[in-house]
C-alpha positions as YAML, in Angstrom:
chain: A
units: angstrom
residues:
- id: 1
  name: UNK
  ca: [0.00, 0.00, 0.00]
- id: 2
  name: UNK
  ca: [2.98, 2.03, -0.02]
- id: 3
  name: UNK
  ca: [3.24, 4.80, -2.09]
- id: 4
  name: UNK
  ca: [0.00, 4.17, -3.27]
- id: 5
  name: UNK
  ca: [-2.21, 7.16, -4.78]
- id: 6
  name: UNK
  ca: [-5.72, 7.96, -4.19]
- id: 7
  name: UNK
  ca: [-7.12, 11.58, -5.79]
- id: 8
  name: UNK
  ca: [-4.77, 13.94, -3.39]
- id: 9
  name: UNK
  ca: [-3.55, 11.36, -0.83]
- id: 10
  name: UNK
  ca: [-0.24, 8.94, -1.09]
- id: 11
  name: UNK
  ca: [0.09, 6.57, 1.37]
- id: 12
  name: UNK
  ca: [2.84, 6.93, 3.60]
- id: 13
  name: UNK
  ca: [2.72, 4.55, 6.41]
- id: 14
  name: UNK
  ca: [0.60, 1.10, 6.83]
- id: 15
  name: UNK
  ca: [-0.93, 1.20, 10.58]
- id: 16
  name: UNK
  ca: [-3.46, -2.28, 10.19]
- id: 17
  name: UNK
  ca: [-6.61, -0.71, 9.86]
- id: 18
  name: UNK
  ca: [-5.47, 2.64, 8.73]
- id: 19
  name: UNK
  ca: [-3.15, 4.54, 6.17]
- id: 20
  name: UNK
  ca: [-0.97, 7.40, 7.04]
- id: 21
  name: UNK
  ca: [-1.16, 9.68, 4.06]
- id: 22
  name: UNK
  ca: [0.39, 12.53, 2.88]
- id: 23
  name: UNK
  ca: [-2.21, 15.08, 1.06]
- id: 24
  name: UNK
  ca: [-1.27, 16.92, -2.20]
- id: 25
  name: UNK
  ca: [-1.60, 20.13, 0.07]
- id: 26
  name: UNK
  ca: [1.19, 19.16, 2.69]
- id: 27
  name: UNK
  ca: [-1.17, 17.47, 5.19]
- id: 28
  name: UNK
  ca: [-0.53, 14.35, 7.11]
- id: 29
  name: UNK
  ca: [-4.20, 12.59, 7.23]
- id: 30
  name: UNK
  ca: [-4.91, 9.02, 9.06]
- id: 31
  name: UNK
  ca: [-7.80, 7.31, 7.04]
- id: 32
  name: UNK
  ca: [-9.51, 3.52, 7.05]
- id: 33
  name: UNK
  ca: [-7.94, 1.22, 4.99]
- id: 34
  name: UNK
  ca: [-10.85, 0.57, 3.74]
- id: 35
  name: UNK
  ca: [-12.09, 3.35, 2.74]
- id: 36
  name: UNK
  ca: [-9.05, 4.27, 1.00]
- id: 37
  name: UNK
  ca: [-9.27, 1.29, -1.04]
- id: 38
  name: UNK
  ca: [-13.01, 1.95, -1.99]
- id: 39
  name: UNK
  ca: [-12.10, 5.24, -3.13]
- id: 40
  name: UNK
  ca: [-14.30, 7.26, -0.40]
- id: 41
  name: UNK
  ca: [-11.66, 9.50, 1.15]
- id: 42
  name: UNK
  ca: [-9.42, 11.59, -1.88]
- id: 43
  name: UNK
  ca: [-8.06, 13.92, 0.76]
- id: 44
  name: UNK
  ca: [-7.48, 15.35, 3.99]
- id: 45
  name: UNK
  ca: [-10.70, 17.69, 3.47]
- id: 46
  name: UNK
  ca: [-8.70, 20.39, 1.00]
- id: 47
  name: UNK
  ca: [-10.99, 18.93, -1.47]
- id: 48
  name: UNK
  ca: [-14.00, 19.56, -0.60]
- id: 49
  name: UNK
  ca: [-12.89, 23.06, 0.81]
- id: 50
  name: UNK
  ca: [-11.87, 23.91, -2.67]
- id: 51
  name: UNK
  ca: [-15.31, 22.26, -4.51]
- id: 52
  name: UNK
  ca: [-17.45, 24.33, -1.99]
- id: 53
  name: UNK
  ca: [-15.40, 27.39, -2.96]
- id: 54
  name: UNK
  ca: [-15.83, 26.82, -6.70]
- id: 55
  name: UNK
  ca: [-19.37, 26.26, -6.16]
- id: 56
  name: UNK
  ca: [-20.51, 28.41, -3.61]
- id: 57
  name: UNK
  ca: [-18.58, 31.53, -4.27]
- id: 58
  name: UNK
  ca: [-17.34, 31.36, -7.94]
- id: 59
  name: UNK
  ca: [-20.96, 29.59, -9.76]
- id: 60
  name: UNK
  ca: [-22.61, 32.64, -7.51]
- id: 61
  name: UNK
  ca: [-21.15, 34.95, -8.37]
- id: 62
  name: UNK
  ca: [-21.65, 34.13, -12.16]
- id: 63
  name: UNK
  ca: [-24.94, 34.61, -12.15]
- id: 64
  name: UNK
  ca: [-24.82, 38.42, -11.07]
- id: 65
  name: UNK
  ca: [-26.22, 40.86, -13.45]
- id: 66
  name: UNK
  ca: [-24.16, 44.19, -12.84]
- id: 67
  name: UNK
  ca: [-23.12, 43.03, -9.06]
- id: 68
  name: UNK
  ca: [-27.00, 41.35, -8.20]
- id: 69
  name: UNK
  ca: [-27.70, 38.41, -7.35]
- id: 70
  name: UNK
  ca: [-30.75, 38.06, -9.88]
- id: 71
  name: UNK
  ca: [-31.56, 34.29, -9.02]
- id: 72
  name: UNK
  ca: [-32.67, 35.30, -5.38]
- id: 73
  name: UNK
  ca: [-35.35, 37.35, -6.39]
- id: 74
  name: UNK
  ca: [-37.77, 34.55, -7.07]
- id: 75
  name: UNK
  ca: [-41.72, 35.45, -6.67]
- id: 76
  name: UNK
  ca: [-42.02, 32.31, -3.85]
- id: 77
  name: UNK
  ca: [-41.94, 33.01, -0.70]
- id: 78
  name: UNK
  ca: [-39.67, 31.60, 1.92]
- id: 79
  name: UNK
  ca: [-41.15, 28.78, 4.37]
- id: 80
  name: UNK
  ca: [-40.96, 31.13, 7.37]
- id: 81
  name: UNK
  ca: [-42.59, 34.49, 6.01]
- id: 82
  name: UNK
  ca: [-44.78, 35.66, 8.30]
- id: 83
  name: UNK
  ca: [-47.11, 37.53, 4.95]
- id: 84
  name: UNK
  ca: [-46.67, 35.21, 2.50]
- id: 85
  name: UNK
  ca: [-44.68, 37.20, -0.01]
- id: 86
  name: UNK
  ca: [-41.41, 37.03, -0.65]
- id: 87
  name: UNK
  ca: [-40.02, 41.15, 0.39]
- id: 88
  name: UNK
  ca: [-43.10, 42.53, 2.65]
- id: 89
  name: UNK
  ca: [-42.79, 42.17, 6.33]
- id: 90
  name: UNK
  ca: [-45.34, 43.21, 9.01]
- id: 91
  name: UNK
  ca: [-44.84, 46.32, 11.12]
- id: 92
  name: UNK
  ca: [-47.02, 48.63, 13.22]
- id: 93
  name: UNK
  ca: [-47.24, 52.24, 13.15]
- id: 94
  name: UNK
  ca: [-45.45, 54.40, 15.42]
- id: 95
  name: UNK
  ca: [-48.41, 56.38, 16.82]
- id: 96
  name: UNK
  ca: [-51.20, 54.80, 16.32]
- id: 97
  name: UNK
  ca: [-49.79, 51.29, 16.40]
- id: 98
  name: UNK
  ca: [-52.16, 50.06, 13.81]
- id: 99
  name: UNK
  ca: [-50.67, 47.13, 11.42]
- id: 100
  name: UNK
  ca: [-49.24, 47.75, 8.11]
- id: 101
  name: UNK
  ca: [-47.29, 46.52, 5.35]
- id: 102
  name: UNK
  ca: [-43.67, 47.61, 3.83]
- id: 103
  name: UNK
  ca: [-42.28, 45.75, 0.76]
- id: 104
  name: UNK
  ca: [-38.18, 45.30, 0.94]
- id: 105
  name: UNK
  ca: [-35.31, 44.79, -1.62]
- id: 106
  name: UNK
  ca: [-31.86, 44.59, -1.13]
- id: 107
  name: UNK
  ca: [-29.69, 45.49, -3.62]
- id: 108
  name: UNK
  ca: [-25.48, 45.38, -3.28]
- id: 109
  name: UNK
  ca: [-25.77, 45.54, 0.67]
- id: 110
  name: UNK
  ca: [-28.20, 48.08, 0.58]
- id: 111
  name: UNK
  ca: [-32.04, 47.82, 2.22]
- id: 112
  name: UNK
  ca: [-34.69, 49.63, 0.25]
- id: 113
  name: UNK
  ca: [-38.23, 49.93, 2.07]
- id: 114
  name: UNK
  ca: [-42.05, 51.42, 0.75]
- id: 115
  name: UNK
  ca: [-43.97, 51.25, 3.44]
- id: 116
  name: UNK
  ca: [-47.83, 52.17, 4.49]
- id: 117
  name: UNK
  ca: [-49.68, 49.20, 3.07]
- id: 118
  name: UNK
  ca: [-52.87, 48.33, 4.28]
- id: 119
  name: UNK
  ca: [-52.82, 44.43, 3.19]
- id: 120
  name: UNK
  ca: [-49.68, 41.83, 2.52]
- id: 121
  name: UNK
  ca: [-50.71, 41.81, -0.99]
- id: 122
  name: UNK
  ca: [-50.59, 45.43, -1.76]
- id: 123
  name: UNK
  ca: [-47.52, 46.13, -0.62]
- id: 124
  name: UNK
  ca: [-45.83, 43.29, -2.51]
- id: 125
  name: UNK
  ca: [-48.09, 44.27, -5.87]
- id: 126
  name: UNK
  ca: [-47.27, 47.36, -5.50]
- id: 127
  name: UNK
  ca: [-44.53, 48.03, -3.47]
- id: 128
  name: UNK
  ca: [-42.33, 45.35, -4.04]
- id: 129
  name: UNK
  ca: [-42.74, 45.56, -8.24]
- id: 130
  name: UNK
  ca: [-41.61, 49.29, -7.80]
- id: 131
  name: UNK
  ca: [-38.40, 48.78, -5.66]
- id: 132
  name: UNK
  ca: [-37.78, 45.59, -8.60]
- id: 133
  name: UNK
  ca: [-38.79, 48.20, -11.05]
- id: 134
  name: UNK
  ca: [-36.23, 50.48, -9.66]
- id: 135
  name: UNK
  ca: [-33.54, 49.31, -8.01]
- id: 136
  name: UNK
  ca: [-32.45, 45.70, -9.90]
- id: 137
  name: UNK
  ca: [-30.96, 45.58, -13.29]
- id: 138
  name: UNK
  ca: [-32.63, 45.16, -16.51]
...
């Protein structure tokens, strides 16, 4: 088993059960024998480090139009929205403390709010298609 290559490990040691293997990246790893053998472990972990990064960060950030994240501005709503719409939250007035509706957008870090809805679905008709309108890229 010796010298013997799996994805980004070479084994450098024989312990019984387990390998001692040297990673691509400079890392000594322990890993089962036979799990080595079936091909299962390909690394010390670098490997999946540098998959995530490829497809968390680079794939992302493809599929910005002019710095936004276009694919998160679906119409559904998330599980745990409290109005059903995806962008309009609940709030109540400062005064009066009577219960509106403000549609939400963020664009490049930045929160955008119309508020003063009377109903969930206003504010997302209305408000919500304006700050789209407005603020996201055509």
């Amino acid at each position: 088993m010796i010298n013997r290559k799996n994805g980004r490990l070479t084994v450098i040691n024989d312990l019984g059960d387990t390998l001692e293997c040297l990673c691509d990246c400079g890392k000594i790893t322990v890993v089962n024998k036979k799990y080595f053998a079936a091909g299962d472990v390909k690394s010390c972990g670098c490997l999946k480090k540098d998959t995530e990064y490829i497809n968390l960060r680079e794939k992302f950030e493809e599929k910005r139009v002019d710095g936004v994240a276009m694919h998160l501005f679906s119409d559904k709503a998330r599980k745990d929205s409290s109005t059903g719409y995806r962008g309009v939250s609940k709030y109540y007035t400062r005064k009066s403390k009577e219960l509106r509706y403000r549609a939400w957008i963020t664009v490049d870090g930045k929160r955008h709010y119309k508020s003063g809805f009377l109903t969930a679905e206003e504010a997302y008709n209305i408000g919500r298609k304006y700050l789209e309108e407005k603020y996201l890229p055509k």
